[in-house]
N, C-alpha and C positions, 0 to 999 in steps of 0.2 A: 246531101239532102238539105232542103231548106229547111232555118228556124221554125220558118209560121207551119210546115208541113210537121215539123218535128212534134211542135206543141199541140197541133189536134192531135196528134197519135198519143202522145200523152195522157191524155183526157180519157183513153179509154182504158187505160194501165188499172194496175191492180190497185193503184189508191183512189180509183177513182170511188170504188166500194167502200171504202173506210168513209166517206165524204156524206154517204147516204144514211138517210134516218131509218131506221128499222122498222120494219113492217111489222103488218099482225101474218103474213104469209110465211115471209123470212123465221118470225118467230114460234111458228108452229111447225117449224121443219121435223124429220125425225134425227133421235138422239142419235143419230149413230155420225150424225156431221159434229158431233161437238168437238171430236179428236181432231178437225181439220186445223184447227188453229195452235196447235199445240203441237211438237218434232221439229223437225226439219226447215227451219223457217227461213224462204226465199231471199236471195241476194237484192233483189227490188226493195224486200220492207226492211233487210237491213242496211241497207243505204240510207232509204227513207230515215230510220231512226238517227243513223249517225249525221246527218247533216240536220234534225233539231236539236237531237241530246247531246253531238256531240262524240257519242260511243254508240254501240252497236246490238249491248244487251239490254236494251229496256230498261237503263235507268237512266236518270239524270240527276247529275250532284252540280249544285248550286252553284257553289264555293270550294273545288275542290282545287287544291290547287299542284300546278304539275310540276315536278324539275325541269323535264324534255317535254314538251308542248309535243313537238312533229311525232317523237317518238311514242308520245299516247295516241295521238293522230294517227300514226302507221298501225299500230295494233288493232283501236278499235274502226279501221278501215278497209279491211283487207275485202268487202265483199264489191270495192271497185277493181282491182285487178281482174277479180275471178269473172266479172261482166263484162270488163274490155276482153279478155282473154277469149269471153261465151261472141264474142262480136255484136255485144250489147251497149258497147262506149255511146255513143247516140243518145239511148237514153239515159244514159248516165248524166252527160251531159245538159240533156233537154229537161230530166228532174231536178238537178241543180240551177237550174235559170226558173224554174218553176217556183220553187223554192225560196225564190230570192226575191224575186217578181212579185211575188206576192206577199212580204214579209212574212213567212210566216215559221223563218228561225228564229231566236232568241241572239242568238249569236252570229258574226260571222267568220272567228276561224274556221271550223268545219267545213263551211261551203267553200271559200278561198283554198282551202288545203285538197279539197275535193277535186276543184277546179285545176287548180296546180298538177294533181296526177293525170288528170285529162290532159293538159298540154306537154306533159313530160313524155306519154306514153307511144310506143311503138306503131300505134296505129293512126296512119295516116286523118281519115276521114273523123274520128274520136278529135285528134290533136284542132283539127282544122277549126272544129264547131266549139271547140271550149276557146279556144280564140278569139273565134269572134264575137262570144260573148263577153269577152273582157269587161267593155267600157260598161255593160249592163247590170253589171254583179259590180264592181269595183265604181261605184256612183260614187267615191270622196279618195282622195291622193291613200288614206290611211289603208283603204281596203287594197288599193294597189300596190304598196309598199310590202304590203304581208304578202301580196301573191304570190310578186317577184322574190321576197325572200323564202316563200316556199318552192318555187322552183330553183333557187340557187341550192337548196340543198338536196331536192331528188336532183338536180345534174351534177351532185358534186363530183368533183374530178374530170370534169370535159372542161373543154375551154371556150369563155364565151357563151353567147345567147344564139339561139338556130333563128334561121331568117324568119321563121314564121313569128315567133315571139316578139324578136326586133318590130315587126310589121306592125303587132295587133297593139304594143305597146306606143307608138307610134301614133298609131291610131286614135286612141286613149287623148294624145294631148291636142291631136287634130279635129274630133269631134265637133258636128255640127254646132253644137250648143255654146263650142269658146268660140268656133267661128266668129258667130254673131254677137256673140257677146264678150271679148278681149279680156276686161273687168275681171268678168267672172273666173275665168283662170287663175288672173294674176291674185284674187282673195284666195281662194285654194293655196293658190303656191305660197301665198305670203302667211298662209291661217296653219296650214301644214307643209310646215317647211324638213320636216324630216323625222321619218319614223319606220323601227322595225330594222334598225339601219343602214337604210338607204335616205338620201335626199334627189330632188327631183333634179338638180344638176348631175347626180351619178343616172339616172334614171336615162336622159333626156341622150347623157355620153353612151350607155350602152346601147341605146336601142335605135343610136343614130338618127336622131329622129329628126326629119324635114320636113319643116313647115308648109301647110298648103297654100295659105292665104299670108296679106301682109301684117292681120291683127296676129295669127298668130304668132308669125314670123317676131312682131315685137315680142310678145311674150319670151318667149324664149331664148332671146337675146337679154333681156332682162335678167331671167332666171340664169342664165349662164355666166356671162360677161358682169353684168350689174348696169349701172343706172349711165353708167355715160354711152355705152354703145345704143340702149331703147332711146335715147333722146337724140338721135340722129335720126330720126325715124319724121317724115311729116305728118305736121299736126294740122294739115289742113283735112284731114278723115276725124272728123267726131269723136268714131269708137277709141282712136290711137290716142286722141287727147284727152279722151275722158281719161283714157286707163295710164295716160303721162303723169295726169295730174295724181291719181291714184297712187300711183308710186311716190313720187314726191311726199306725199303725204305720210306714208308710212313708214318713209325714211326722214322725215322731220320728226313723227312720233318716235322713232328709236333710239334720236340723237336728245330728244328732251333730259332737261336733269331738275331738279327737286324747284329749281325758282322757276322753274319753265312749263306750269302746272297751268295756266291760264291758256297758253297758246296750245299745249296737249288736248285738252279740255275743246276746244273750239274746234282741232283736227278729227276727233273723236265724233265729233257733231258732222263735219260735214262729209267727212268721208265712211260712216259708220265703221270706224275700226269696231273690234274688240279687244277682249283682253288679252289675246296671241300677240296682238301688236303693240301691247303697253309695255317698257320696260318694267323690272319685275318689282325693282325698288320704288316707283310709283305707285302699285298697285297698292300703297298702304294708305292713299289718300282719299281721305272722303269724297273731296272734289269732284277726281277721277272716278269712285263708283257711282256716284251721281248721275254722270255722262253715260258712264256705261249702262245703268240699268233701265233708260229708257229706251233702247235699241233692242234688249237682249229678248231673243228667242224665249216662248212659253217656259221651257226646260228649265234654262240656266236660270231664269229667273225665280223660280220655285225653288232650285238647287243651291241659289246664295240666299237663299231670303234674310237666315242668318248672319251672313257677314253681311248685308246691307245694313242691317239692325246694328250690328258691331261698330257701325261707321255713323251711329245715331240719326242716321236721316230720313228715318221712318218717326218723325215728330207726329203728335196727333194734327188732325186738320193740315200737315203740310201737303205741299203739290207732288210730292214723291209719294204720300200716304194712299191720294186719290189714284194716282196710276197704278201702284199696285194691288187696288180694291180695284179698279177698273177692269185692270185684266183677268184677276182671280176670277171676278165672276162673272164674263164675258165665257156665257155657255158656245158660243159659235165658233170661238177660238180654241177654249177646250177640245172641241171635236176634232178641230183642224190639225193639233198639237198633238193628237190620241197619245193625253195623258191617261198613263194606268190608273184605276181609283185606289189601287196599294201606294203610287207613288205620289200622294198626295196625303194619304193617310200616315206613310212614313212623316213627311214634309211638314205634316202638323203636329203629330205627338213629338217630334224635335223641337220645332220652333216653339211652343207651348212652354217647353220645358227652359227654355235660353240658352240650353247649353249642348255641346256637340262633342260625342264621345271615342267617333270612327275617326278622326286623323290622330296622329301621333301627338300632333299640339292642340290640344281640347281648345276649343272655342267657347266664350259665354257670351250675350247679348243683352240688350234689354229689349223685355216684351212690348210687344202694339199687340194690347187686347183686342183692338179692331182688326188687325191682319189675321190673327189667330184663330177669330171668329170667323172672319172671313173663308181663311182653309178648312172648315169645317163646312161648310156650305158650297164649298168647291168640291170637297168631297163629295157631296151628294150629286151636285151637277155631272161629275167626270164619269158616272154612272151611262148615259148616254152618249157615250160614245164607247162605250161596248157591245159588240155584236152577238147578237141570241146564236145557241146552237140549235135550239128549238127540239132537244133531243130533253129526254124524261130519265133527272137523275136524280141518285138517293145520295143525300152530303149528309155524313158522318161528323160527329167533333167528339173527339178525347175532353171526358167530362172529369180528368183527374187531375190531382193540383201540380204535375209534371210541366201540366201546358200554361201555366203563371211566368214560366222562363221566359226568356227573350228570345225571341227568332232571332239565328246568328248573320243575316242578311237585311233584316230591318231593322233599322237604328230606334230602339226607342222602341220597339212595337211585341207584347209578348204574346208569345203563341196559341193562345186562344185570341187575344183582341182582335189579328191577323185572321182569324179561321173565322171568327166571326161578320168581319169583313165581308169575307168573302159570299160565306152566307147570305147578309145584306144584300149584295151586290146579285147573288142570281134570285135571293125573292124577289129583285125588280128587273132585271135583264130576263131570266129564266122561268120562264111560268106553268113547265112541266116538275121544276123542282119540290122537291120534299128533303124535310129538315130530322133529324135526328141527333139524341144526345147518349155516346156509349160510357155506361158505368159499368157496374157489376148487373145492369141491366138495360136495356135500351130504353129512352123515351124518346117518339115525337113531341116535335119543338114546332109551334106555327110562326113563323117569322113571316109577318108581313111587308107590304112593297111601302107601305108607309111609316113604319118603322122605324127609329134612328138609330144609332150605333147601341145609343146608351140602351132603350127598352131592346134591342137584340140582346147584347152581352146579358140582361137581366134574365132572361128568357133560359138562355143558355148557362145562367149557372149553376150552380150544385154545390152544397154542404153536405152531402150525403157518403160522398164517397172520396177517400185520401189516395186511390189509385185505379189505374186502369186495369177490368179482369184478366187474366192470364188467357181466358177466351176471347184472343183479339180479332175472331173471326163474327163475334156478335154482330154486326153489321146485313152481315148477309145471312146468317142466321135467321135473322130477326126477317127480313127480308122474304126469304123461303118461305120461314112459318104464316106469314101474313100474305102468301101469294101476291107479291109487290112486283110488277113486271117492270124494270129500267133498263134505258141503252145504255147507265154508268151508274157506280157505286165509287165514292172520293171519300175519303177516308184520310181526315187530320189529325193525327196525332202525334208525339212527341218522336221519341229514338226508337219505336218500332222494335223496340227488342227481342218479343215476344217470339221471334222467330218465323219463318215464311210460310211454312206449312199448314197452317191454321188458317190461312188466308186462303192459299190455292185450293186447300181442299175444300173449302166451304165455299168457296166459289166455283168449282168443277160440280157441287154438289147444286148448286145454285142453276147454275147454266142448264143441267138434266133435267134437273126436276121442273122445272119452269120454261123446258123448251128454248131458250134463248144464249146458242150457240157464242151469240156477236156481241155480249155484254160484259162492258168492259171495265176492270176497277183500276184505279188509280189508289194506289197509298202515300202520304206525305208526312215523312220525319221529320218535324219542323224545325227540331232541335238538334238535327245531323248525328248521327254517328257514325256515319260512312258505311251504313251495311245495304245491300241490297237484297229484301225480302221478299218480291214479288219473281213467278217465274219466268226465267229469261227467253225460255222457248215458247211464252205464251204471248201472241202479238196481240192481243187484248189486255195487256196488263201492263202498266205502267210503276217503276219505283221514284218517286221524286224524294231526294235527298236535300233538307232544307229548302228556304221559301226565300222567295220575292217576287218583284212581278216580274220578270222573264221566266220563270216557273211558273206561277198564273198562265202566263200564256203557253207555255207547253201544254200544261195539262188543259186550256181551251182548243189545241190544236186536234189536242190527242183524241178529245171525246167527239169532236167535228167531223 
């Protein structure tokens, strides 16, 4: 079957329902459809789950971290055997490139690991189409690296790769897009030069891979041999000499040493290294972050801001101070970069503070009140470029002084600031939202789209109460009693200890009384204790275990 025929067929699959807003039709069903979502819950939606969460029962832990990767993999995966086995591998397949295609995992071991059992498995026409989707899920050497090391260990024990593998791997470095562009390979190969433990020379040996063309042909002479076999190569073809020079380049950057900072600095310029290609004992010079941070992607550059400041060349009025006010608040680029509005808010309660507490060797800087300012203002811009669900939901915040801690995934940010955020964030994204504050009693909270952080958090706080009531189902209590009809109830609070059944029953009571089968709550422990309180058999209910923004975005995928 072909791709393009696979993915209409898609389209009409059972998520295709999850994707739709709720009717006033839908929600006037009778009660006796509310048991449909609840038992038995189809290998389709748990796939679906375990290629965003990751696992397979409706929750999602942040930061959880594993011994055996594959072998959490293999457990919470088992509803792809049972689909290849149904003679369902196709869409197995065709939901994984769906998936992926449309970013809308947080991660991507699960889809790789996904994908991996699709081309390990028994069945021909399954094997065939996860193949070919290689080059399309695997966009960067790093996503390819984990493929192949996930297939090296479902075949352990055979010898060798099956020709079809060899083929699509192959394929992978023959793609149209190095074709035409030589360069671009050899930055990949030189940007990721080996991970997951493979390198693209073992890669290149097992999957016998011949070249179609002769840009790529250098390439790969390059990556194998090294630099004196690609310079045999004529340079009377453009591409071959750009990507000559290129090399050159990168291997004059590797060979630099501590007096050789001026001529680093100048390579750095013209051939846009990064910091993959700087030796490492360079990397301590201001110089050299200088060069670098006018090339660097939106990301990294938000992501060192700090060490830039550490290397003092964030002077006031300097030319380094204007670019990085230039970019911060270039709303066009924002968009283009879809930076999360959490990772910007992390990025400023850090930099504010001078000092960095997540690596093992604490970092301190000196502040630019102007930068600082600046990311506060960023923050507000990075707002658009989030997309509305346009669905009517009720957000909950733990009004006890539990959520003062620090979220164990954002640096700097404590778990109300974070909840609060967010709030912000869908009074101006979400204009069916409503706000709520649970103590030992509920209040609505009117957070408006004009708002700032500060008059939110002011909004939302409370002297009244030193803890959250033992009725941690008030939410939708509250809800019921007020005839409040939502497609979603999100619900932030700390470690959620209170236990599950408070939740699910006042949401089963919620759903009857109010007609609305398809309404779904999300809970979030912001402060992790690794339990999961919501029920596993119900595909409207989401557990999120600890916060950041790849959690933000599950629970925007979840309520979509």
């Amino acid at each position: 079957m072909e791709m393009g025929n696979l993915s209409k067929r898609l389209q009409s699959d059972h998520r295709a329902d999850h994707s739709r807003p709720l009717t006033v039709t839908e929600s006037t069903k009778n009660s006796s459809t509310m048991e449909n979502q609840i038992g038995e819950i189809p290998d389709e939606e748990r796939l679906w789950r375990f290629l965003i969460y990751g696992r397979e029962d409706g929750s999602y832990f942040v930061n959880k971290q594993q011994t055996n990767v594959v072998s959490h993999f293999s457990q919470h995966s088992r509803s792809i055997d049972r689909m290849i086995s149904a003679n369902k591998g196709m869409e197995v397949v065709g939901l994984i490139k769906e998936v992926s295609m449309c970013g809308r995992a947080p991660k991507q071991g699960p889809l790789l690991y996904a994908l991996a059992v699709c081309a390990c498995c028994n069945d021909e026409p399954t094997k065939k189409a996860a193949l070919y989707c290689l080059k399309d899920i695997c966009r960067i050497p790093t996503h390819l690296f984990q493929f192949v090391k996930f297939t090296s260990i479902q075949r352990e024990g055979s010898r060798g790769w099956g020709r079809a593998q060899r083929k699509a791997v192959s394929e992978w470095y023959n793609q149209a897009a190095f074709q035409n562009n030589p360069k671009k390979l050899l930055r990949l190969g030189t940007k990721y030069k080996k991970r997951h433990g493979y390198t693209h020379r073992d890669l290149i040996r097992l999957a016998h891979v011949k070249p179609k063309t002769n840009h790529i042909e250098f390439v790969i002479q390059y990556i194998v041999k090294g630099m004196c076999n690609s310079s045999n190569f004529d340079d009377s073809d453009g591409m071959i000499r750009e990507a000559g020079q290129f090399i050159k380049g990168v291997k004059q950057a590797k060979e630099c040493k501590g007096n050789d900072i001026d001529h680093l600095i100048s390579l750095i310029r013209r051939y846009n290294l990064t910091r993959e290609h700087i030796p490492t004992n360079l990397l301590n010079s201001p110089d050299v972050w200088r060069a670098l941070m006018y090339e660097m992607p939106m990301h990294a550059l938000i992501r060192n801001l700090g060490r830039i400041s550490k290397h003092e060349l964030l002077h006031p009025d300097s030319p380094e101070e204007q670019h990085i006010l230039e970019k911060l608040l270039d709303e066009k680029k924002l968009r283009c970069a879809k930076i999360h509005p959490l990772t910007i808010l992390t990025a400023w309660n850090s930099y504010k503070l001078g000092r960095s507490i997540r690596n093992e060797s604490p970092m301190e800087w000196p502040v630019n009140q102007t930068v600082a300012e600046a990311l506060e203002t960023t923050f507000y811009k990075s707002f658009s470029s989030c997309v509305a669900t346009n669905k009517k939901i009720l957000l909950a915040i733990d009004g006890s002084q539990e959520m003062i801690k620090p979220v164990v995934d954002l640096q700097q940010v404590s778990a109300r600031s974070a909840a609060v955020a967010v709030a912000l964030l869908m009074s101006r994204v979400e204009s069916l939202t409503e706000f709520v504050l649970v103590s030992d009693s509920v209040s609505p909270v009117d957070v408006l789209p004009y708002d700032n952080l500060e008059t939110a958090s002011f909004k939302f706080s409370t002297s009244e109460c030193a803890c959250l009531s033992d009725e941690a189902s008030n939410p939708m209590e509250w809800a019921m009693t007020n005839s409040k009809q939502y497609d979603a109830i999100v619900f932030f609070t700390t470690c959620a200890t209170n236990g599950g059944n408070n939740f699910n029953e006042a949401m089963r009571q919620y759903r009857c009384r109010l007609g609305l089968p398809s309404t779904r709550l999300v809970v979030v422990a912001m402060t992790s204790n690794n339990n999961s309180i919501t029920n596993p058999d119900d595909i409207y209910m989401l557990n999120v275990v600890g916060f950041d923004t790849n959690a933000m975005k599950v629970i925007t995928e979840f309520i979509r």
